[in-house]
N, C-alpha and C positions, 0 to 999 in steps of 0.2 A: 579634616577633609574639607578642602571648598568647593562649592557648590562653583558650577558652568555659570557664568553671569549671560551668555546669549540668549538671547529669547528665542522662543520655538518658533514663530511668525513674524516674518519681514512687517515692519514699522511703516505705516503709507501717511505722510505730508496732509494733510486734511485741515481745513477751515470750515468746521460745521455749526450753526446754531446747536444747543443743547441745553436743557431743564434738568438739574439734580433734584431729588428728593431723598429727604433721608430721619431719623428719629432724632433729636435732641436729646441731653443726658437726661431731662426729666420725661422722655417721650414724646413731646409736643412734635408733633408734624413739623423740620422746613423744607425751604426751596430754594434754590439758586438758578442764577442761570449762567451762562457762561458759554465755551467755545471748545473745538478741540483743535488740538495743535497736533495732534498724530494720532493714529488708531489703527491696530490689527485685529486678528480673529481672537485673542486674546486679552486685550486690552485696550487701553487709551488712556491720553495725558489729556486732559478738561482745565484750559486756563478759567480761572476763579478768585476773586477777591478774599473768597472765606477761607479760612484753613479747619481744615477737617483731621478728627484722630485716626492714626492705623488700625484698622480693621471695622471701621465702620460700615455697615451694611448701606446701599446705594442703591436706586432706583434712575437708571436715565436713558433719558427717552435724545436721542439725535434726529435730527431734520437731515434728509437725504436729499440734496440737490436733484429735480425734477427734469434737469437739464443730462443730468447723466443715468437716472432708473429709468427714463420716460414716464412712470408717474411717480405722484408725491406720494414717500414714503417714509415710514419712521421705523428708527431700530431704538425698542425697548431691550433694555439691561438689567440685569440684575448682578448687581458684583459688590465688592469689597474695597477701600480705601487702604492700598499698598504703600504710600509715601506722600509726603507734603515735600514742594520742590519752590522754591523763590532763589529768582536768577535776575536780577536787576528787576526790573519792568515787569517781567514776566512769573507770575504765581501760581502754584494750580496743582493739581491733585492726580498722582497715577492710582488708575484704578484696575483690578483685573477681570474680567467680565466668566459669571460662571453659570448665565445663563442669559438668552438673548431670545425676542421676537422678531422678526419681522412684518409689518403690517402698513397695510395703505394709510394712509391720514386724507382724512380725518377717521376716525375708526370705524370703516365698512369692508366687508370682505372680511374672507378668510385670513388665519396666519400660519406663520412657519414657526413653530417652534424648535429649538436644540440647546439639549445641555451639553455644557463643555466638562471634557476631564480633563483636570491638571495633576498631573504628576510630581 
């Protein structure tokens, strides 16, 4: 049987600043930084130099243009490393987001939190 290849949420065109963090094979803390290239309520494609394994645990924090929230604000992630993709020019990392904040930046005020189910 194969699996529906559609995703559950329309894909939105985005150009955003973005900071991965993540564990190294001996555990050691890194960081990247990088961009995204699309992102829905379930995920995002993060162009990125590094290539990262499937199923790697991720931590990333996006910069929400202040132009479109009215203030500056940050969406912290928490997700997984689904696919490494290199397409000419272009590298980077689909990831699927299984838990997300939302919160002002620099960190004051309250946040939103929600966990996502994937089916």
């Amino acid at each position: 049987m194969r699996m529906n290849q559609r995703r559950m949420s329309e894909r939105l065109q985005m150009e955003l600043p973005v900071e991965i963090q993540w564990k190294g094979r001996a555990g050691s803390p890194k960081r990247a930084v990088g961009k995204t290239d699309n992102i829905s309520g379930s995920g995002l494609f993060i162009e990125m130099p590094i290539r990262m394994r499937r199923a790697t645990s991720v931590t990333i924090k996006v910069m929400l243009p202040p132009e479109v929230t009215r203030v500056p604000l940050e969406l912290l992630c928490q997700g997984r490393v689904v696919r490494w993709n290199e397409h000419g020019q272009v590298r980077g990392i689909g990831a699927v987001i299984d838990e997300y904040e939302l919160r002002p930046a620099p960190r004051t005020g309250s946040a939103t939190k929600r966990r996502l189910e994937h089916n």
